[in-house]
C-alpha positions as CSV (number, residue, x, y, z in Angstrom):
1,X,33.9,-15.6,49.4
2,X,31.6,-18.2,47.8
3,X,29.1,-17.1,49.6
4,X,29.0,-13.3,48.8
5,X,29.8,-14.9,45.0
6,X,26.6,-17.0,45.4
7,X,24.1,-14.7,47.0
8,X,25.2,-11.6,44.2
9,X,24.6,-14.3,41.8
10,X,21.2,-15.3,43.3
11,X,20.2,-11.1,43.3
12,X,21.2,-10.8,39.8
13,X,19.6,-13.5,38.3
14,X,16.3,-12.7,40.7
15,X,16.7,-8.9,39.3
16,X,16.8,-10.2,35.8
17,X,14.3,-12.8,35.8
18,X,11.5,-10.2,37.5
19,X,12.5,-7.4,34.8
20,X,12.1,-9.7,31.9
21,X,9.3,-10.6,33.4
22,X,8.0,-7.3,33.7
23,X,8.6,-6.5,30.7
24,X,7.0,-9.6,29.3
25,X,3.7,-8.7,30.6
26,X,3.6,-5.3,29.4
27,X,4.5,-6.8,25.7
28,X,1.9,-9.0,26.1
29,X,-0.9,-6.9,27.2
30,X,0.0,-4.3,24.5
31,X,-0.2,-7.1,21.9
32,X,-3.5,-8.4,23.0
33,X,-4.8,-5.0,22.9
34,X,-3.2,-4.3,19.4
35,X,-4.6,-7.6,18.6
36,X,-8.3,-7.9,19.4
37,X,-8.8,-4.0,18.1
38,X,-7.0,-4.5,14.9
39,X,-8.8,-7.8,14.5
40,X,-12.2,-6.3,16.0
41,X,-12.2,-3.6,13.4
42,X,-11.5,-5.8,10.4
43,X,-13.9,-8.3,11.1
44,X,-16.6,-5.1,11.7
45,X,-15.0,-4.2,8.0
46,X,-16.2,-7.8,6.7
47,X,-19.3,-7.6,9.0
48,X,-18.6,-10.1,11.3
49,X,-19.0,-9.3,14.9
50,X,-17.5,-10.9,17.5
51,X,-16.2,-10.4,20.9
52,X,-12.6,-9.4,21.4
53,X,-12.0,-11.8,24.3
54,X,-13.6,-14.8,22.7
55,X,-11.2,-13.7,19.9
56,X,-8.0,-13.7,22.2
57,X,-9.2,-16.7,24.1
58,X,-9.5,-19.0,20.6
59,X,-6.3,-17.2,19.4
60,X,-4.6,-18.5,21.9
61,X,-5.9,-22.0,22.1
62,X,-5.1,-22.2,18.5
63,X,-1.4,-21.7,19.9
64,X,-1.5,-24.2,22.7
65,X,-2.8,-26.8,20.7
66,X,-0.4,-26.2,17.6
67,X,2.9,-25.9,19.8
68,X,1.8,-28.9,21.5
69,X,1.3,-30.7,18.2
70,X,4.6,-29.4,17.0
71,X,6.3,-31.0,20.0
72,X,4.9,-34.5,19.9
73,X,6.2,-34.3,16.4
74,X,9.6,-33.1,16.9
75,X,10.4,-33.2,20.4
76,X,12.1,-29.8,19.8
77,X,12.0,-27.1,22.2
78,X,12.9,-24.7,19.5
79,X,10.7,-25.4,16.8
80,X,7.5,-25.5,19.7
81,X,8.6,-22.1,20.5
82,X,8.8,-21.2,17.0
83,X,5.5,-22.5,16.3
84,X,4.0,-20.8,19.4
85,X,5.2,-17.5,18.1
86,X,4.2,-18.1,14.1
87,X,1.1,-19.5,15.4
88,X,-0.1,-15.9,17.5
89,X,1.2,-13.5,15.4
90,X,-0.9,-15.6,12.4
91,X,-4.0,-14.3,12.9
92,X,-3.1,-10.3,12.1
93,X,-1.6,-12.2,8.7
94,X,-4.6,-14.5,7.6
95,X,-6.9,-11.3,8.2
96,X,-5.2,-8.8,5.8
97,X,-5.2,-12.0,2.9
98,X,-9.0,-12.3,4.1
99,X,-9.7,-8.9,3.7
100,X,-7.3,-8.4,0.2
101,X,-9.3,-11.1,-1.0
102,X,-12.9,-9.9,-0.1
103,X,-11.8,-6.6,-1.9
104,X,-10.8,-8.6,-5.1
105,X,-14.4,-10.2,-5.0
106,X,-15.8,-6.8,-4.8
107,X,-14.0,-5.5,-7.4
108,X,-15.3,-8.7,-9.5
109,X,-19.0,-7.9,-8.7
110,X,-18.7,-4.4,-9.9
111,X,-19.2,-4.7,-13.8
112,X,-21.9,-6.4,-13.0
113,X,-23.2,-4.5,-11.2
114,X,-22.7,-1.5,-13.3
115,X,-24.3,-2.7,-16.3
116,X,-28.0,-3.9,-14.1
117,X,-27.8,-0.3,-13.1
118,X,-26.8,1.4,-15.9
119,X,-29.8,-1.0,-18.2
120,X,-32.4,0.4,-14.8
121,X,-31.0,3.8,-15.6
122,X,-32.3,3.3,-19.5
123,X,-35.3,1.9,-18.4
124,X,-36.5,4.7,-17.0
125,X,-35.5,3.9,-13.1
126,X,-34.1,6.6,-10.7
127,X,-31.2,6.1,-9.5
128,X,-31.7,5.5,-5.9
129,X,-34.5,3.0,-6.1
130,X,-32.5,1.2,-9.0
131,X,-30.2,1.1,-6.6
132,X,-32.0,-0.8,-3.8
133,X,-33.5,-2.8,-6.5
134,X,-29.9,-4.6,-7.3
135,X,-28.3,-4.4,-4.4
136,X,-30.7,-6.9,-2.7
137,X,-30.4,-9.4,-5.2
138,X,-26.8,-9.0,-5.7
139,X,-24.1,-11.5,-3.8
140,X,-21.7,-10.4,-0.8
141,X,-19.3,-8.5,-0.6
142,X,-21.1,-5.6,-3.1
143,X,-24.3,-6.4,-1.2
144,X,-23.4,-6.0,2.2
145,X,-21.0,-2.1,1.3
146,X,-24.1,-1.1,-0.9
147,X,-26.7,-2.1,1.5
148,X,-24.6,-0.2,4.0
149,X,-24.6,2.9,1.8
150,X,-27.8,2.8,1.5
151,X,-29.0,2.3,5.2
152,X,-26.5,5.0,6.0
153,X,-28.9,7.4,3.5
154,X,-32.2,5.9,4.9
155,X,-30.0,7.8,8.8
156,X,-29.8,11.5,7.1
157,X,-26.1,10.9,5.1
158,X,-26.0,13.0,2.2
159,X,-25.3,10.9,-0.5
160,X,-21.8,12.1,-1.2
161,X,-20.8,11.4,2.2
162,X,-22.2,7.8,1.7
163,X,-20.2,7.2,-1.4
164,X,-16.8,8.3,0.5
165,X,-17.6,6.2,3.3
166,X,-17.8,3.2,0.9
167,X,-14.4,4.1,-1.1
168,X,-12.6,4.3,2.3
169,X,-14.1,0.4,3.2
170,X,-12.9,-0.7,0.0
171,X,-10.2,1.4,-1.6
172,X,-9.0,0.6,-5.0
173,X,-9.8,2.1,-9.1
174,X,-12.9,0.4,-9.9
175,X,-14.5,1.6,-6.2
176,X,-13.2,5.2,-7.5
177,X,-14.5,5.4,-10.6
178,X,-18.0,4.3,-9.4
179,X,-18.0,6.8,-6.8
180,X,-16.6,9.9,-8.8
181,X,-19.9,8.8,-11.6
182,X,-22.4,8.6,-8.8
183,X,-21.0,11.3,-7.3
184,X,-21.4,13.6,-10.4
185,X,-24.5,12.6,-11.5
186,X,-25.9,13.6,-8.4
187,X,-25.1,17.0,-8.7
188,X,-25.0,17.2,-12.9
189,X,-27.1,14.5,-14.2
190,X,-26.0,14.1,-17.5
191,X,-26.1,10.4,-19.5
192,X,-25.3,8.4,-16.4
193,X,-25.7,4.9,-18.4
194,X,-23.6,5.0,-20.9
195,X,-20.8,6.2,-18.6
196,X,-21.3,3.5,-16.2
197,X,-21.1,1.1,-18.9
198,X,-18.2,2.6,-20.3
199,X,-16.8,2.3,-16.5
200,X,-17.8,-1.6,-16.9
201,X,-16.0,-2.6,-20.2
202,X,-13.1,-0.7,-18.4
203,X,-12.8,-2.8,-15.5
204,X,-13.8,-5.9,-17.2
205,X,-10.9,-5.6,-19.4
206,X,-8.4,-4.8,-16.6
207,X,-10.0,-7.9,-14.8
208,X,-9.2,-10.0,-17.9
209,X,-5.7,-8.6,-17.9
210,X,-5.1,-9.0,-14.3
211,X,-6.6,-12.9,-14.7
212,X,-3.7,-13.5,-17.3
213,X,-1.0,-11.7,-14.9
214,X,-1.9,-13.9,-12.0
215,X,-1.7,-16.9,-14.2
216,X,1.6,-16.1,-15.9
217,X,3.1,-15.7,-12.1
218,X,1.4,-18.1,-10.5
219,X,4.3,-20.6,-11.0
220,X,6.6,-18.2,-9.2
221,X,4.4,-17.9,-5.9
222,X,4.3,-21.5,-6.1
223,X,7.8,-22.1,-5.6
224,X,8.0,-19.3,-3.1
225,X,5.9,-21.2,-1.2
226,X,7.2,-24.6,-1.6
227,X,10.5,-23.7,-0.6
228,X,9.1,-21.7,2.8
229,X,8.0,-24.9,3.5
230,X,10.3,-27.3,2.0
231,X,12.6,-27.4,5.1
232,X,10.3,-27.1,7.6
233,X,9.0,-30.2,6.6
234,X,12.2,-32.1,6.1
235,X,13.2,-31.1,9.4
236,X,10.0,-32.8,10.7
237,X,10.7,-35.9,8.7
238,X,14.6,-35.7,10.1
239,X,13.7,-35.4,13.4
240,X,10.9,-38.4,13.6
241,X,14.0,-40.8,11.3
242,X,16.7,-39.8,13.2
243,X,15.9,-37.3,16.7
244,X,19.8,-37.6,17.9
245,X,21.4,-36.8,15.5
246,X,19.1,-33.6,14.9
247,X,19.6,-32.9,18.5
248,X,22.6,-31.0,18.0
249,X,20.6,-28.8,15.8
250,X,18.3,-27.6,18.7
251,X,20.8,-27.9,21.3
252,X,24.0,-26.5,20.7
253,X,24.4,-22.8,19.5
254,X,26.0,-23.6,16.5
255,X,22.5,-25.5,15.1
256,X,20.8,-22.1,16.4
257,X,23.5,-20.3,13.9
258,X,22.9,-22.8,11.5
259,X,18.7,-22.2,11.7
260,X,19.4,-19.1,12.0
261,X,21.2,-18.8,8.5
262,X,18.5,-20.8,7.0
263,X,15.7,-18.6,8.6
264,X,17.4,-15.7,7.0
265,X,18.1,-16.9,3.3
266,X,14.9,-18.5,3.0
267,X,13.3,-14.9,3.9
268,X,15.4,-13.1,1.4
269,X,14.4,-15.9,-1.2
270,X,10.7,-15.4,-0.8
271,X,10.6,-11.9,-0.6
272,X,12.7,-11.8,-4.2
273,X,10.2,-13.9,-5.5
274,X,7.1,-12.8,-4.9
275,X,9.0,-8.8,-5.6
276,X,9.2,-10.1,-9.2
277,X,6.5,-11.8,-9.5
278,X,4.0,-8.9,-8.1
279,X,3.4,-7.2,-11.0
280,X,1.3,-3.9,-11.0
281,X,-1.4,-3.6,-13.7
């Protein structure tokens, strides 16, 4: 009878460890694939080129040598495993904030922008080779879309298309109010420069007033952030003064409840924070 108890026990866990298995490797392939062409095309957005297996291959490097860190630190099976995951999923995270924040420095050059075309304009430049003219003295990111825009002409893209190629790169007001003044001014003409620099006191002031909101809140993401990280580090610190008696914390399911209760509180904290503190101008 022990027997027969044994060897069903042996075929179940053998039929449970290959489907999880299984099932593993499919997740992981379809992750890696999600992975390297999200992160392929975002990188292609910011005009950075690189191979998708190189990509992988230093993502997951990255995680080696952070899990490893995190375990001569702590000794913890959980928190390597924690750190593992945190660490490959980052990537996906710190690309969005890359590319939010390449869109904010766009948005910062356009004024500028506007006005050295709009004074070209009064000067008695056309608008194409006024154009050029700024573009290739102006800084990344505006230099790079423009300079895009324009090769894309130079290739036989009417000029409309251009300009909604570049709103769909970099989506937001300022990029469609530019394109809808372009735009009609190629088919209407009209006084071009003093709408553009209309279109530049515009965004300059909503730049000023977005400056102020982000300073006003910045207190709030700030303590968002410090308690995500608060316990995390004091864990750390714990575990190096005192590793048995954090043990139990690891170990035992009720310091799995336990983290996972904290987990879940300091989630719903941070995402009431920055909710109040995201305010849209």
């Amino acid at each position: 009878m022990d027997l027969i108890a044994s060897s069903f026990a042996a075929v179940t866990g053998t039929i449970i460890v290959w489907f999880v298995l299984r099932h593993a490797g499919q997740g992981y392939r379809h992750y890696r694939q999600v992975l390297t062409s999200q992160a392929v095309d975002r990188l292609n957005d910011f005009f950075v080129f690189l191979d998708p297996a190189q990509l992988w291959v230093a993502n997951l490097v990255a995680c080696m040598v952070l899990a490893l860190a995190s375990y001569v630190l702590t000794e913890a099976i959980l928190l390597t495993a924690a750190t593992a995951i945190a660490a490959l999923l980052a990537p996906q995270y710190v690309l969005r904030s890359v590319r939010r924040r390449r869109g904010q420095r766009f948005d910062e050059q356009l004024p500028d922008l506007l006005m050295a075309l709009a004074s070209a304009l009064r000067a008695g430049s056309g608008l194409q080779s006024a154009l050029r003219h700024i573009v290739a003295q102006s800084p990344a990111p505006l230099a790079q879309e423009f300079g895009f825009m324009l090769r894309q002409q130079r290739m036989g893209v009417a000029f409309d298309q251009a300009l909604a190629d570049l709103y769909g790169r970099m989506p937001s007001e300022g990029t469609s109010l530019v394109v809808s003044s372009l735009t009609i001014a190629a088919h209407s003409g009209g006084g071009l420069a003093e709408a553009l620099e209309r279109i530049a006191a515009t965004l300059r002031a909503r730049l000023h007033l977005l400056g102020r909101v982000h300073a006003l809140t910045s207190q709030g993401r700030l303590q968002a952030w410090v308690m995500a990280c608060l316990p995390l580090l004091l864990a750390v610190v714990l575990q190096r003064l005192d590793p048995e008696s954090m043990q139990s914390l690891w170990s035992t399911p009720a310091g799995w409840a336990v983290i996972a209760l904290i987990a879940l509180l300091e989630t719903v904290g941070i995402v009431l924070i920055l909710r109040i503190v995201n305010i849209q101008v």
